[in-house]
C-alpha positions as CSV (number, residue, x, y, z in Angstrom):
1,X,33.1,-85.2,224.8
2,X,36.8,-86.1,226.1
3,X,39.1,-87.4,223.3
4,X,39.7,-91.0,223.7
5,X,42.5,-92.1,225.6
6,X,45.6,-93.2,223.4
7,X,47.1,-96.4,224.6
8,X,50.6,-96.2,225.3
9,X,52.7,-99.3,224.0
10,X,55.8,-100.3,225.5
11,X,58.9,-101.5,223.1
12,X,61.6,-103.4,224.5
13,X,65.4,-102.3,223.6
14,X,66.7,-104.3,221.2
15,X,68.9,-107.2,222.2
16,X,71.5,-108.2,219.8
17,X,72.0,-111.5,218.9
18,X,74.7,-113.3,217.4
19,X,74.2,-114.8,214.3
20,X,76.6,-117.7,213.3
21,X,78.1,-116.9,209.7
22,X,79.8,-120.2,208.4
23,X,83.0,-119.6,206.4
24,X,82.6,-117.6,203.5
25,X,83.2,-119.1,200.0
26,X,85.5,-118.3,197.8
27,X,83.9,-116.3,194.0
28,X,83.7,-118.8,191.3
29,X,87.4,-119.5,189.6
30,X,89.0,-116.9,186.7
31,X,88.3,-118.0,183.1
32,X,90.7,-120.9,182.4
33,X,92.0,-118.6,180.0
34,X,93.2,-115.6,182.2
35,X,94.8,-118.4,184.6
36,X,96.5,-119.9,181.6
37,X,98.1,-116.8,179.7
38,X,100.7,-115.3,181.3
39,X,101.7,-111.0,181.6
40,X,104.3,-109.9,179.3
41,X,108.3,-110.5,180.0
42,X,108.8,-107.5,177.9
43,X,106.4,-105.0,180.4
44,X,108.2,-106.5,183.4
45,X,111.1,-105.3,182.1
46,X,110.4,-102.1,181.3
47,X,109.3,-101.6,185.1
48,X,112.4,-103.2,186.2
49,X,114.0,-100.6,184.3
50,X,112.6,-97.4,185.0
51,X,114.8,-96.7,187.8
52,X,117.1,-93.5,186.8
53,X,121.1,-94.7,185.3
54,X,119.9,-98.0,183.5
55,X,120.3,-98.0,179.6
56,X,117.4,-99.9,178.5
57,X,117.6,-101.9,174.9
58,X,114.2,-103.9,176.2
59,X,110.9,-101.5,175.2
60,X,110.6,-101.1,171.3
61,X,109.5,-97.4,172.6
62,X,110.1,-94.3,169.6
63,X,112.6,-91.6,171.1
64,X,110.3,-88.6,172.8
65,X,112.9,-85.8,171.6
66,X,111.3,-86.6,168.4
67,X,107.6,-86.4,169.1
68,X,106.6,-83.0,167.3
69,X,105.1,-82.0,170.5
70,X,104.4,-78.6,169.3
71,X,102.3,-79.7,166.5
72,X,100.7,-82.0,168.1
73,X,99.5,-79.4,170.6
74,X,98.3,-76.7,167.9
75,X,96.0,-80.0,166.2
76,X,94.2,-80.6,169.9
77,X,93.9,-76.8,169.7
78,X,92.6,-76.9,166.2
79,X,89.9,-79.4,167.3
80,X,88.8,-77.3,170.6
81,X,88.4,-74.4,168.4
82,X,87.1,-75.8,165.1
83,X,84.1,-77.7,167.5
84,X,84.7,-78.5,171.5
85,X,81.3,-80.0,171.3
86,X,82.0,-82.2,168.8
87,X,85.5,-83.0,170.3
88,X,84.3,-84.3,173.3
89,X,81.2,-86.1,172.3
90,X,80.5,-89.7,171.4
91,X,81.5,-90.6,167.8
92,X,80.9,-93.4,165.1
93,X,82.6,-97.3,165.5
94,X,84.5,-96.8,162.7
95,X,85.7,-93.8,163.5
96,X,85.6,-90.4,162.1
97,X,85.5,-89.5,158.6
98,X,88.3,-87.6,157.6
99,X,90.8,-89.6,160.0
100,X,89.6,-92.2,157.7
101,X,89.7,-90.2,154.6
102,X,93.4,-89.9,155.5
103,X,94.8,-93.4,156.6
104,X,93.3,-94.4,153.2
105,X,94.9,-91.6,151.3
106,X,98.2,-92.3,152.7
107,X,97.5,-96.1,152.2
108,X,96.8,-95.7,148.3
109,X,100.2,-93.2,148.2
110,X,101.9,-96.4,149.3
111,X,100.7,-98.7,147.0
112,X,97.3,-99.8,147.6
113,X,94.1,-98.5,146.8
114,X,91.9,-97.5,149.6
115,X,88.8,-95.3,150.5
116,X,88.0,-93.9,153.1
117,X,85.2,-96.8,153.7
118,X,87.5,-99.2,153.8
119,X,89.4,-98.0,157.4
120,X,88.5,-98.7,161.0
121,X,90.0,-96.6,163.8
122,X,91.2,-98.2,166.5
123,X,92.9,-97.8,169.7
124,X,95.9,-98.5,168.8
125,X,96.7,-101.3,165.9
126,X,96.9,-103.8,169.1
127,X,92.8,-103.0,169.3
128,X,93.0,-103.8,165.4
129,X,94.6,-107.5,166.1
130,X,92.5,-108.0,169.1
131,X,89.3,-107.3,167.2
132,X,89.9,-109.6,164.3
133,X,90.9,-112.3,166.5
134,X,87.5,-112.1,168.0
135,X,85.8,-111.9,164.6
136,X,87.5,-115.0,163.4
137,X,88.9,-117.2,166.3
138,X,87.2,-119.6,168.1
139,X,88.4,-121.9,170.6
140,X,90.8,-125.2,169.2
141,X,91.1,-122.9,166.1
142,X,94.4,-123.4,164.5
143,X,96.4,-119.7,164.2
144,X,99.7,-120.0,162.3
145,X,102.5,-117.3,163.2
146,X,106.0,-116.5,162.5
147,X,108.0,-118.1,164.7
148,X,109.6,-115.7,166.7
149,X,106.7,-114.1,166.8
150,X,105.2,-110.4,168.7
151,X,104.6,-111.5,172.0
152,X,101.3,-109.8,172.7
153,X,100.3,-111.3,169.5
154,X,100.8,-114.5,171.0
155,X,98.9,-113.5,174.3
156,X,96.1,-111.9,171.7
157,X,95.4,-115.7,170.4
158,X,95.7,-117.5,173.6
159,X,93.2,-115.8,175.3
160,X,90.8,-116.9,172.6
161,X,92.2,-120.8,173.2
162,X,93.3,-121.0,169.6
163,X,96.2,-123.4,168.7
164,X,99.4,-121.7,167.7
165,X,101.2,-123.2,165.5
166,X,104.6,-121.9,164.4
167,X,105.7,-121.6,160.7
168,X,109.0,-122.5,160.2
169,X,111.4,-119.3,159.0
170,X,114.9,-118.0,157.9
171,X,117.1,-115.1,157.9
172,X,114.1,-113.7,155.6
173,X,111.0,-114.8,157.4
174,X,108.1,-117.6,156.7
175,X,109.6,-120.1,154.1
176,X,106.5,-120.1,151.5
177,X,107.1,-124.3,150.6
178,X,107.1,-124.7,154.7
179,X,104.0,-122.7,154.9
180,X,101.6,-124.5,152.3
181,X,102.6,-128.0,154.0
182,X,101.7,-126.9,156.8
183,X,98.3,-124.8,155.8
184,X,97.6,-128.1,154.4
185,X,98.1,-130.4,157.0
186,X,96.7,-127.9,160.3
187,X,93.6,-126.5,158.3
188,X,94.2,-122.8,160.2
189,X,92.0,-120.0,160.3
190,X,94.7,-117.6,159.9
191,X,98.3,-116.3,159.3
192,X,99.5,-113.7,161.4
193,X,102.1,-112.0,159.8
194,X,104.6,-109.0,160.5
195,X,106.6,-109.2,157.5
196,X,108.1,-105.6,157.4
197,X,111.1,-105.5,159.9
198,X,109.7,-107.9,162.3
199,X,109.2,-107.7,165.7
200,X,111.3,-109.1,167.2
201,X,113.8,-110.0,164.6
202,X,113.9,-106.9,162.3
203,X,113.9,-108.9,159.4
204,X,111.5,-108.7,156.4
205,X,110.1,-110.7,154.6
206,X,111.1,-110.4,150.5
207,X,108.4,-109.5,147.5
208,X,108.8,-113.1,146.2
209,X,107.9,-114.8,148.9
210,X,105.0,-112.3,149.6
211,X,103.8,-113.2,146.6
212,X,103.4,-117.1,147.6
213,X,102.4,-116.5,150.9
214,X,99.3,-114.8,149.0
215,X,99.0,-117.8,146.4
216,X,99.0,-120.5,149.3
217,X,96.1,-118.4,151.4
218,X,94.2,-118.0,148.2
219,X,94.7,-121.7,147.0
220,X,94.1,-123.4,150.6
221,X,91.4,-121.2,151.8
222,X,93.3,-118.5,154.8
223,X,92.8,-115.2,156.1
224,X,95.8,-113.0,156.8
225,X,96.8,-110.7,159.0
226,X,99.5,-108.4,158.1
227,X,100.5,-106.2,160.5
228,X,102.8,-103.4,159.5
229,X,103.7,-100.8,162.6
230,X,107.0,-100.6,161.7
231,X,106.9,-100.3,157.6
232,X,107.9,-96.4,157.0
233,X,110.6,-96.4,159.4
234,X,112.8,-97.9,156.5
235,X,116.8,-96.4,156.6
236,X,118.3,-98.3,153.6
237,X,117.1,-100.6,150.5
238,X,114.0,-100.3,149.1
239,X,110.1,-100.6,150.1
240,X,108.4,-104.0,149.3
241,X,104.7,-104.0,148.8
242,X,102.3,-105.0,151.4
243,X,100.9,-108.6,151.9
244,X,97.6,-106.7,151.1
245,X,98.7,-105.9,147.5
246,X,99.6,-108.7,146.3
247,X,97.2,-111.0,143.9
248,X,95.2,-113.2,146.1
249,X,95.1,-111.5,149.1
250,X,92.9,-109.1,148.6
251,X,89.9,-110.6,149.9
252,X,91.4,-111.8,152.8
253,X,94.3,-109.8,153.9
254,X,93.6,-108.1,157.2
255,X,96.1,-105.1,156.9
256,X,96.6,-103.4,160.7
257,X,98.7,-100.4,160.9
258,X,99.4,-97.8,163.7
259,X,100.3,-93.9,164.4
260,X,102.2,-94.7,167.6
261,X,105.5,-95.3,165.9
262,X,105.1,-92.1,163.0
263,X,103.5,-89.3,165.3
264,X,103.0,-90.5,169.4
265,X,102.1,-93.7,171.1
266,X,100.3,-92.3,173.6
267,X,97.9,-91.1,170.8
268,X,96.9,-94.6,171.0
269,X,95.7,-94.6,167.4
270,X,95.9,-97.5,164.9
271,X,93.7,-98.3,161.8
272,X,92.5,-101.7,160.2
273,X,91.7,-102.3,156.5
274,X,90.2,-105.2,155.9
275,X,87.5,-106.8,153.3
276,X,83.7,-105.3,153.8
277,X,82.3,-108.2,155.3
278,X,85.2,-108.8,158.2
279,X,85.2,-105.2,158.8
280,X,81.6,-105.5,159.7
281,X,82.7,-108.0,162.0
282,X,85.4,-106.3,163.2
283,X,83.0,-102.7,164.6
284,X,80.7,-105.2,166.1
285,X,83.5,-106.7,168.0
286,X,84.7,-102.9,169.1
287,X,81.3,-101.7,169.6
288,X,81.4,-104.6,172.9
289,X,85.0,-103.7,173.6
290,X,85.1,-99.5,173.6
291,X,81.8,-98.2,171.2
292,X,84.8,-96.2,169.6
293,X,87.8,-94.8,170.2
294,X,88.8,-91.0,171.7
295,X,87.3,-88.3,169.3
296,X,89.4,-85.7,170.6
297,X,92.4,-87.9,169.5
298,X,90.8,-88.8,166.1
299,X,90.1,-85.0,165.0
300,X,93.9,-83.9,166.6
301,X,95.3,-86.6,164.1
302,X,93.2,-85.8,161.8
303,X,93.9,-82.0,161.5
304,X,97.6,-82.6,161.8
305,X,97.7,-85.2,158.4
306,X,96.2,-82.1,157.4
307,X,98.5,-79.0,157.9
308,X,101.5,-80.9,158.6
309,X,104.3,-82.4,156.5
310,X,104.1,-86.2,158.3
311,X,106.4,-87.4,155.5
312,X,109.0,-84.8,156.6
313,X,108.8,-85.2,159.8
314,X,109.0,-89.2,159.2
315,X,112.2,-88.4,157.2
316,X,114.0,-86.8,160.8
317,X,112.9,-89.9,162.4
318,X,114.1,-91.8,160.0
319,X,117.6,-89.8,159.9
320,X,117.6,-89.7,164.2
321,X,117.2,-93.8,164.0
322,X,119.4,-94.9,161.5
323,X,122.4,-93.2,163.4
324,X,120.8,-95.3,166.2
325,X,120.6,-98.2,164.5
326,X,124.4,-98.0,163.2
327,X,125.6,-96.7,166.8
328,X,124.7,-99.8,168.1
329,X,126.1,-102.2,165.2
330,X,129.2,-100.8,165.4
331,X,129.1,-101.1,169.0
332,X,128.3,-104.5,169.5
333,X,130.8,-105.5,166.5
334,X,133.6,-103.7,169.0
335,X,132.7,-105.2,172.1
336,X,130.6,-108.7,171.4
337,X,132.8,-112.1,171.3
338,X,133.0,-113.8,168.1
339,X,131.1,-116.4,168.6
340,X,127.8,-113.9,169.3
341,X,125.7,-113.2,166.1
342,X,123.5,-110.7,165.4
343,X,121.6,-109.0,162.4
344,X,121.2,-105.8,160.6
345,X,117.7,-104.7,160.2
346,X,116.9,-102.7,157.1
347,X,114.3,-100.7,159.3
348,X,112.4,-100.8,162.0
349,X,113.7,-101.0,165.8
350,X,115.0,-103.8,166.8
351,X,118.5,-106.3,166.0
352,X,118.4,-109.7,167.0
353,X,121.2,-111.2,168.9
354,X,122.1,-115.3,169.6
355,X,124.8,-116.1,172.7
356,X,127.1,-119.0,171.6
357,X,126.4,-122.2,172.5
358,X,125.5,-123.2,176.5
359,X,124.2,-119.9,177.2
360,X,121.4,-117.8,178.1
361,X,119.8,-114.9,177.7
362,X,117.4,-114.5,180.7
363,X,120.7,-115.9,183.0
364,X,122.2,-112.8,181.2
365,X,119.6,-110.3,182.3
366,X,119.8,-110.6,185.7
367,X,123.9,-109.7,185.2
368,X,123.3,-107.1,183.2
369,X,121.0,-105.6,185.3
370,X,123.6,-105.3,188.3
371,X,125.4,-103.4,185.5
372,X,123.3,-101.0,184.6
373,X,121.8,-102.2,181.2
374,X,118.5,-104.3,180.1
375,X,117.7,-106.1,176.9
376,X,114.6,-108.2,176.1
377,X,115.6,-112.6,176.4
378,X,114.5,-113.8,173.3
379,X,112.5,-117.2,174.7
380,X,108.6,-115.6,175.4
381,X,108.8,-114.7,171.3
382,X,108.9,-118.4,170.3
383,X,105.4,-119.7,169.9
384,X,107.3,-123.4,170.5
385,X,110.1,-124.0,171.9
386,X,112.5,-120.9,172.6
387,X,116.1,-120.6,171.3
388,X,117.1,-119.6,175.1
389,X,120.6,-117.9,173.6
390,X,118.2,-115.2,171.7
391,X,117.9,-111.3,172.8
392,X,116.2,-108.7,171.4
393,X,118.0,-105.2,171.4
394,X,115.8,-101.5,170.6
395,X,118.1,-99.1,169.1
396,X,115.4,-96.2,168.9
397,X,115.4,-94.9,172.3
398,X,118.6,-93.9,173.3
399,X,121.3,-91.3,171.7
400,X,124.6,-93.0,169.9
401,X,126.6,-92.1,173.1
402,X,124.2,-93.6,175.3
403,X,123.8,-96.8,173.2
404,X,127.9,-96.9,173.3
405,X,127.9,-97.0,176.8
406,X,125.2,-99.2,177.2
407,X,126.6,-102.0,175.1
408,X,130.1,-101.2,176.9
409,X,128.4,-102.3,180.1
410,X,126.9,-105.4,178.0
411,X,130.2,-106.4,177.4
412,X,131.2,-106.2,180.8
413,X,127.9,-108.3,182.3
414,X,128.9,-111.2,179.1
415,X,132.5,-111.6,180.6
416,X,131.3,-111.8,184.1
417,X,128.9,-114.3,183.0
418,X,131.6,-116.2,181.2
419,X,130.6,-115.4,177.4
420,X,133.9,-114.9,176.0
């Protein structure tokens, strides 16, 4: 029997057609948030002044001659060889244990009492502030700072729409009578504080006044957040107690502090202390933001606290910096005009400098630039309005000759600029 015939089917080519697309529309608008907080002055700057010949007194960044670069290599090998596997697996929120063993042990050699439990691990003490702000802040909340104030603290709170609200200060920080008026009157969430040798103003805040600060948050109902990145690069005087220590704040004192400063920022490794049930918060917040920061990182700073002397190596910092930080007072007292004042910090990086009168800094800048020398205008700091004749001067990363030179060409941008 024949197969059946198979009908053929004929297809037409394809004719393309055009198909009339209107205008596109635009994606939906930024959060009003990211449109209304701006980038930061200070990380401008430091691009600005990257190119090779400027001396830069703008980034607070530690000196990299003084990283121990070679022990910090033998800890990443210590953590390849004691467990690759582990090193380069997923670990914990809070971090891993004997990191956290060791922030607290060094914590309770300095004067509070801490375990291990205690400690989150963050990236950086920057993730520390930005994870409590999201525990705690919600929008219209009232946040009370210093006033100058650290600038990315400022940009931390205004993403979350809080309300800053400065706290009026002195030569030696947040007047306690200023701040209970005020706690009073605003009803804030919380105090951000950086009371040992300030950013940007070097100064700290005295024991005394600590002490009230604590009795005001206790008596009006405030959390604090002390943030200390700064507090073992001391060079004269003695240490004052944390914010954390003192009676009253020890169920709401938030204490944030950082390895970038002691051993390598681009370890990106700070640590949080805070009360049980605001730590909780806190590694729900950072479980969203990261699920937890580098484990190789963690066990290479964890095995170097362990075979190596920080303290010592603290103490050549400490020794590199001061030098540093007297290079450049004696500098500027041979080469500013009278009528310019600035400070001398106890520790930490940074002096803080005020043009006379009908000045300003960020007019400055731009001279000093064409000269071959940066600095940081003191106006973004203020959390209301800015002092415009303020400037903010790092000692930390250049050598005393350097610094001499650099404030020589200072000098030479201030007369050109009429600051006499």
């Amino acid at each position: 029997m024949p197969a059946a015939a198979v009908p053929t089917t004929t297809v037409a080519p394809a004719t393309a057609t055009a198909t009339s697309v209107g205008p596109a529309s635009p994606p939906p608008a930024f959060a009003a948030r990211a449109a209304s907080v701006e980038g930061s002055p200070v990380r401008e700057i430091l691009a600005l002044t990257e190119r090779p010949g400027i001396v830069s007194f703008a980034g607070g960044l530690p000196a990299p001659e003084l990283f121990d670069t070679e022990g910090l290599r033998a800890a990443y090998d210590a953590a390849f060889a004691a467990s690759a596997r582990r090193a380069l697996q997923y670990s914990t929120t809070e971090g891993a244990p004997e990191l956290r063993a060791a922030v607290a042990a060094r914590a309770t050699a300095r004067g509070l009492p801490t375990d291990a439990d205690d400690v989150v691990i963050t990236s950086g003490s920057q993730q520390a502030l930005t994870l409590i702000t999201a525990a705690l802040i919600e929008p219209g909340d009232v946040v009370l700072v210093e006033n100058p104030t650290y600038l990315a603290a400022l940009q931390c709170f205004r993403l979350t729409g809080a309300r800053v609200v400065a706290v009026p200060c002195d030569g030696e920080g947040i007047v306690p009578e200023a701040l209970a008026e005020l706690v009073a009157r605003e009803r804030p969430k919380l105090l951000y504080t950086v009371p040992t040798f300030q950013n940007p103003t070097g100064r700290t805040l005295p024991a005394a006044r600590r002490a009230a600060v604590a009795r005001t948050a206790a008596r009006l109902g405030l959390w604090l957040v002390e943030d200390d990145p700064y507090g073992e690069l001391r060079y004269e005087g003695t240490d004052v107690p944390w914010l954390a220590a003192h009676p009253g704040a020890e169920d709401r004192t938030a204490l944030l502090g950082s390895f970038s400063k002691i051993m390598a920022p681009g370890l990106r490794l700070g640590w949080l202390r805070a009360p049980a049930a605001l730590r909780r918060a806190a590694v729900v917040a950072k479980q969203a933001a990261d699920l937890h920061t580098s484990t190789v990182d963690q066990l290479a700073a964890a095995h170097y606290l362990a075979t190596v002397d920080l303290d010592a190596h603290i103490g050549t910092v400490r020794a590199a910096y001061r030098e540093r930080r007297d290079a450049l007072q004696g500098a500027l007292s041979r080469t500013l005009p009278a009528d310019c004042e600035w400070n001398l910090p106890e520790g930490g990086m940074f002096v803080w400098a005020r043009l006379p009168e009908n000045h300003d800094a960020t007019d400055l800048l731009k001279t000093a630039v064409t000269h071959g020398v940066a600095f940081v205008p003191g106006a973004p700091f203020h959390a209301t309005t800015p002092d415009p004749r303020t400037l903010r001067l790092s000692f930390t990363t250049h050598t005393p000759p350097e610094i001499t030179e650099g404030v020589a060409r200072l000098g030479r941008a201030l007369t050109e600029c009429g600051v006499e």
